[in-house]
N, C-alpha and C positions, 0 to 999 in steps of 0.2 A: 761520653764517647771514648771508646779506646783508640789506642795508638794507630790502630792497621786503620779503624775508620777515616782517622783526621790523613791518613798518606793516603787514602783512597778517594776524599773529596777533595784534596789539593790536586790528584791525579786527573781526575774525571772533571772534576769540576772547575769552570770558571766563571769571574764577578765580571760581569759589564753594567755599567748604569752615565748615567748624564743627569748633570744637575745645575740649575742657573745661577743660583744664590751663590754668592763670595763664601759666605759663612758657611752652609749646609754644604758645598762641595766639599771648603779646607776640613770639615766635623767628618766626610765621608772619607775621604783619602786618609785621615789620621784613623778612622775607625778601620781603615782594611787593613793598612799599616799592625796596628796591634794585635789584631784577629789573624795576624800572617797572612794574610792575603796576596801576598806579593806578586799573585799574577792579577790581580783586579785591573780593569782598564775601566778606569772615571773620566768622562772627561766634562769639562767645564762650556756649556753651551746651553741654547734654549732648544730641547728637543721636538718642536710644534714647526720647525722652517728649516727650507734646506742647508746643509754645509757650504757659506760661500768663504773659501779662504783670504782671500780678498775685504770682504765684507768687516762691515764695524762689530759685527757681533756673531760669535762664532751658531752656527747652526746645528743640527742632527748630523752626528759625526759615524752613528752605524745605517747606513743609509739602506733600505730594506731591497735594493736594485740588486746591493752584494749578497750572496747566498751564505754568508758566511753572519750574519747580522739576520740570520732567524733560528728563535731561541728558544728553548725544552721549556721553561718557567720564564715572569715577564709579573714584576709586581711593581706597583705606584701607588703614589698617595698625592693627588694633583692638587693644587690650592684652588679653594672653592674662588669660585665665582670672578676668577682671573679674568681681564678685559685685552682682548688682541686683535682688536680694530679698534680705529680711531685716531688719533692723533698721538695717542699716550699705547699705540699696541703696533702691531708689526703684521698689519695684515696683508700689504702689499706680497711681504717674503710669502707668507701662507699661503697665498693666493697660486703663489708656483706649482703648487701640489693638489692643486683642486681637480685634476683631472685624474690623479694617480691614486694617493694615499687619501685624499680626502674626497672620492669621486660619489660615496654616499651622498655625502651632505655636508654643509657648515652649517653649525650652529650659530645664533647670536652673540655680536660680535663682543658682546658684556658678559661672555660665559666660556671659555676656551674647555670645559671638562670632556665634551664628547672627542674636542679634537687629539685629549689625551688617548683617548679610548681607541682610534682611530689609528694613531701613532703605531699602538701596542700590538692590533691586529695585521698590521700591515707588515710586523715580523714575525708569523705566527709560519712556524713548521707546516707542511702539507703533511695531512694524515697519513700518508704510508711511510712518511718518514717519524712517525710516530705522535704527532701532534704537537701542539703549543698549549699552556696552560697558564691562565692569566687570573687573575687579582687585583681590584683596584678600588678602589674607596673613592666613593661620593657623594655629596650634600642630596636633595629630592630632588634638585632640578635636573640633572640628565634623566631621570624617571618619564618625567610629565610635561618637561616644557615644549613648545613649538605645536602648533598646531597645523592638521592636518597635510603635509604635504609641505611642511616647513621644514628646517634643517636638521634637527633635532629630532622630530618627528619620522623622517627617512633616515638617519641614522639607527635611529631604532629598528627601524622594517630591515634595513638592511642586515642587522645583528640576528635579529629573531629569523627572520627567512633563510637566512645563511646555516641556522640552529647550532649558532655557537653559546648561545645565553645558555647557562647550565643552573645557575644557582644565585638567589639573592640574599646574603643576611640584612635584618634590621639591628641593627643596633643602639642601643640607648644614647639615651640625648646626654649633654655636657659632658663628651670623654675627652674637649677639646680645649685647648687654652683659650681660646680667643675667640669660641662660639657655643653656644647651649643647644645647637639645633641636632637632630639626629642626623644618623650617618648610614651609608649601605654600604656593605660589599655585595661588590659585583664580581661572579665567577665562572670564567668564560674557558672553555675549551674546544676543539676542532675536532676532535675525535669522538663524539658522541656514538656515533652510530655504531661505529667499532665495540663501543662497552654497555649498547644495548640503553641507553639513556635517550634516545633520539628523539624528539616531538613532546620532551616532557620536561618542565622547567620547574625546579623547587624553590619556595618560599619559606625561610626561616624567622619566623620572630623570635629574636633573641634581645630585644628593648627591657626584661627585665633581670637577665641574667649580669649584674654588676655588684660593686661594693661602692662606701661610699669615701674618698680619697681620707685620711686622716686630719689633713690640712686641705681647706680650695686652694685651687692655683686658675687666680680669676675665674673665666668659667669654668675650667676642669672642675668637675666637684664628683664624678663617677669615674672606677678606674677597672677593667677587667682584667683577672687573674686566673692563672693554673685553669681552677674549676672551672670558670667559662666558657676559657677557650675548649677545654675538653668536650664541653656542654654541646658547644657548636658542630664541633667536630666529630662526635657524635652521629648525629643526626645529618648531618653531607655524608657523611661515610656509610650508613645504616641505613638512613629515611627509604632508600630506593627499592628497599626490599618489600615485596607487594604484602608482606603481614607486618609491616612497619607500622603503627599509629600510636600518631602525638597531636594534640592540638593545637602544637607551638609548628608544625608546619604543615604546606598546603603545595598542591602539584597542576600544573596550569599549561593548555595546551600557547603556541603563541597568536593563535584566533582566539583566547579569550581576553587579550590585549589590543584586539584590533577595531576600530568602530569605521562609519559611515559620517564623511561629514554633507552633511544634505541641505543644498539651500531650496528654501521654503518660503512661496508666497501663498498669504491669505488675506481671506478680505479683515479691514478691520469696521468695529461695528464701532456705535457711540455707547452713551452712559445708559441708553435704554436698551439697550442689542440692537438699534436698526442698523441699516447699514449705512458708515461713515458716509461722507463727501466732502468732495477737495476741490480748491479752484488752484488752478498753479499754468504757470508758462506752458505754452506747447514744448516739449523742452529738444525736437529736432524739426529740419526743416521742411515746412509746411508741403511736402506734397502729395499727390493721393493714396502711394503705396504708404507715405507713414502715418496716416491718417484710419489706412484699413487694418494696418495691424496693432494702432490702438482698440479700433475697436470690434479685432480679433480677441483680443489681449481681457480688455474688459468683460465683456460679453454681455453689455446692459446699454442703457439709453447713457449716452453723452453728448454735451454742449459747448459747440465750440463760440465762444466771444469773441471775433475776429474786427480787427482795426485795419482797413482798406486801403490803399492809393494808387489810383489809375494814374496811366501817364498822361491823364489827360486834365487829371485834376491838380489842385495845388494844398489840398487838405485831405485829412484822412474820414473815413465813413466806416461808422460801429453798426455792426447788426450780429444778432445769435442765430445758431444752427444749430437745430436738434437732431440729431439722428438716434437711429437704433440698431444696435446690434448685426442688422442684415444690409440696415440701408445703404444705399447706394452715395457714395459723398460726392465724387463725379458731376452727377446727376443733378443733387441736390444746391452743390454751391456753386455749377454753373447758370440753374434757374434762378438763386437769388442774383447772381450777379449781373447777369442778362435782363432781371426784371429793373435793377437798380441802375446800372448803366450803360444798357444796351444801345440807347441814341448815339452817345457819343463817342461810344466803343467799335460798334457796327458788332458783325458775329463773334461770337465768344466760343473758342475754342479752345481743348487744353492746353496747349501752348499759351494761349493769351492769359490762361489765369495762371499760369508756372511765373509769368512775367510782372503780375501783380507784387506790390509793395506791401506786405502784412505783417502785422502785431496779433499772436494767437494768446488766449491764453484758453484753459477747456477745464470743465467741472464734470467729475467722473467719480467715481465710489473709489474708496481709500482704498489702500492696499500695503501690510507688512513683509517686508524682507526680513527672513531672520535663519541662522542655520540650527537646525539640529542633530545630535551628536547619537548614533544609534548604533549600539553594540553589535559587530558583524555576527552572522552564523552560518558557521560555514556547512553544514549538511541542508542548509535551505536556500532557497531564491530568495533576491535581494527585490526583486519585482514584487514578490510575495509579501514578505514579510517587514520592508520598507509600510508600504499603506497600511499594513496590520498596526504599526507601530503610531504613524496620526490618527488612527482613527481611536485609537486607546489611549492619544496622550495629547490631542490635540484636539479641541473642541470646533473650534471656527472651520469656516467650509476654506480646503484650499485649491492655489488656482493652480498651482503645478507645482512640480519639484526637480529637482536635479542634483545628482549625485555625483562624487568627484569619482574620477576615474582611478585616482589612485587610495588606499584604505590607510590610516591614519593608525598610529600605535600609540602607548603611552602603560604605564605601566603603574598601578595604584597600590600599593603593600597595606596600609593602613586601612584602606577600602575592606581588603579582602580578609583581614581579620579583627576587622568590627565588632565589637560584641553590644547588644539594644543593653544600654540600663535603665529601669525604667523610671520615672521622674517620681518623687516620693508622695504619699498621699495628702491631697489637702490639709485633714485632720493631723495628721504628723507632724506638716508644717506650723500649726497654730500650735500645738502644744512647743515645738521648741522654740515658737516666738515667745508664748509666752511666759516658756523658764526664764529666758536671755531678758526678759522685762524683767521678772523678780531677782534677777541677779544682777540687773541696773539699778534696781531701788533700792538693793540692798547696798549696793556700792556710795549712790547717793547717801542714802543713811548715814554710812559709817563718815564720808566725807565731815557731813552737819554736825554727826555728835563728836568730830576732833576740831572743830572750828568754835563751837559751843563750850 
């Protein structure tokens, strides 16, 4: 850089950041220090809770309420899988912000990364003021965790609906000291629409673009350089152009991250396919409306085993009750009742059997709760294409369904570039078993004839 540039981003530019660590702060304030940075403002806090001056541990010291604390660029690198509930985390302080900066969603309280995420956007420039532009590094779990209508999960709808998600890299696995796992950036901006990117989200695998370190540094054992990043950068900068094509990336509306999560009952059969049967507690209380919308619910013959006590007796009286489907239970288990104790009862009315003392239990055809997880589409009905979906993927007759009112996100990179290898042939197999045999015999051998 020449001279006019470095007086022209000391001019224009200034460093804000927050950082909690003793060490990684005193490493950043000595890093602005030598870089000249002299107008950098760091301050030493945990940026996930409000600023309480008072407070034992200092909090979010650019608080996103001041206009003055939302910023042109906005980049993190949050430590995986940080825990900020619990005994050992500060969720109380968080909890402040649940209506404001964190009014998406919390994630799990054994994962603070989205609430990074969360942070960042909540100082994001309005687009006519030219936008925010964000960057942040994360393990796979802000991708996929939380299911449907969980916190994680709505923090995503809220990212993707908002169509701030612009960009995902993958990056290879062990770039890290202290983990082998891979890594993503995530690359968010407000201004989509303005540069014509709107409703379209890119995906870069870039998992084999690395070298290999000289020396490991525990798990560090990959390190990306110059080429790489150019590699990457590249293709965010290029990919957009519609006679763009690479294999290494892929373009995704945010309905093709959105599923249906569907709860599903069916009957369950036995080992031969009939249909199961269960003996279990009547499991509410016994009286005719919830008797009839068992056997609404069912829609076959069931038997109730009912244990009796009139106030007139001093022991209890077993008898069963078959009904079916239309019958009348009313009806029916006021005539057995009337047949069995009608002397001593006089007339039997439904109040008089509301007032009976019963032990139910009832044997009825089994039935599975289970949810299924059904990729939305959006140019079609979900009425539609929901039953399209059991009847091609679900073999047993079901008894109903029901879908959540709100659509579930989640985001799979590895999914979506997949490639089939095919599993090697039989014969292949046998022949390098048995080279790797004559090359044990042979080893054997040599062993014998230096023993020998």
């Amino acid at each position: 850089t020449t001279e006019e540039e470095r007086n022209r981003v000391h001019k224009f530019i200034t460093l804000h950041g927050t950082e909690l660590l003793d060490e990684t702060y005193a490493i950043a304030q000595s890093e602005a220090l030598i870089r000249g940075e002299g107008q950098a403002t760091i301050h030493w806090g945990n940026s996930l809770i409000p600023h309480d001056p008072q407070g034992s541990d200092p909090g979010d010291q650019f608080p996103e309420s001041d206009p003055a604390n939302h910023f042109d660029y906005m980049l993190s690198n949050p430590p995986f899988g940080v825990t900020w509930g619990g005994k050992d985390g500060y969720q109380d302080q968080a909890e402040k912000l649940r209506k404001t900066r964190y009014s998406a969603g919390m994630p799990a309280v054994n994962d603070g990364a989205l609430l990074f995420l969360q942070t960042i956007l909540a100082k994001q420039k309005k687009p006519k003021q030219g936008g925010s532009k964000t960057a942040i590094i994360f393990n796979g779990s802000p991708l996929s965790n939380g299911d449907c209508g969980e916190g994680e999960s709505e923090i995503r709808r809220w990212i993707l609906e908002n169509d701030w998600l612009d960009a995902i890299v993958m990056l290879p696995g062990e770039l890290f000291y202290n983990t082998g796992i891979c890594t993503y950036i995530w690359l968010l901006r407000n201004d989509r629409e303005a540069i014509g990117r709107d409703g379209r989200i890119m995906l870069i695998d870039a998992r084999q673009q690395f070298e290999k370190e000289p020396k490991s540094f525990g798990s560090k054992r990959n390190r990306i350089v110059e080429r790489h990043r150019q590699w990457i950068e590249h293709r965010y900068h290029n990919g957009w152009a519609e006679n763009f094509q690479d294999d290494d990336l892929r373009f995704f509306t945010r309905h093709d991250f959105a599923f249906h999560k569907v709860e599903v009952v069916f009957w369950q059969t036995d080992e031969n396919d009939q249909p199961a049967i269960i003996t279990e507690p009547f499991p509410v209380q016994f009286k005719a409306a919830n008797v009839k919308s068992k056997q609404d619910f069912y829609d076959s013959e069931m038997m109730l085993h009912i244990r009796v006590k009139t106030p007139q007796s001093r022991k209890f009286h077993e008898f069963d009750l078959t009904l079916g489907p239309n019958d009348s239970f009313v009806a029916h288990y006021k005539a057995e009742i009337t047949k069995r104790f009608g002397k001593e009862m006089g007339k039997v009315t439904v109040a008089t059997l509301d007032r009976l003392e019963t032990e139910v239990s009832y044997t009825h055809r089994h039935y599975i709760k289970d949810d299924e997880y059904i990729p939305f589409e959006a140019e079609n009905d979900p009425a539609a294409y929901i039953p399209e979906f059991f009847a091609r993927e679900i073999e047993k007759e079901i008894i109903r369904w029901q879908d959540r009112t709100q659509l579930g996100y989640e985001i799979l990179p590895n999914k979506y570039f997949y490639q089939y290898t095919p599993p090697s042939k039989a014969d292949d197999l046998l022949k390098q078993f048995w080279k790797l045999e004559e090359e044990a015999q042979g080893i054997l051998k040599g062993l014998g004839d230096q023993v020998s």
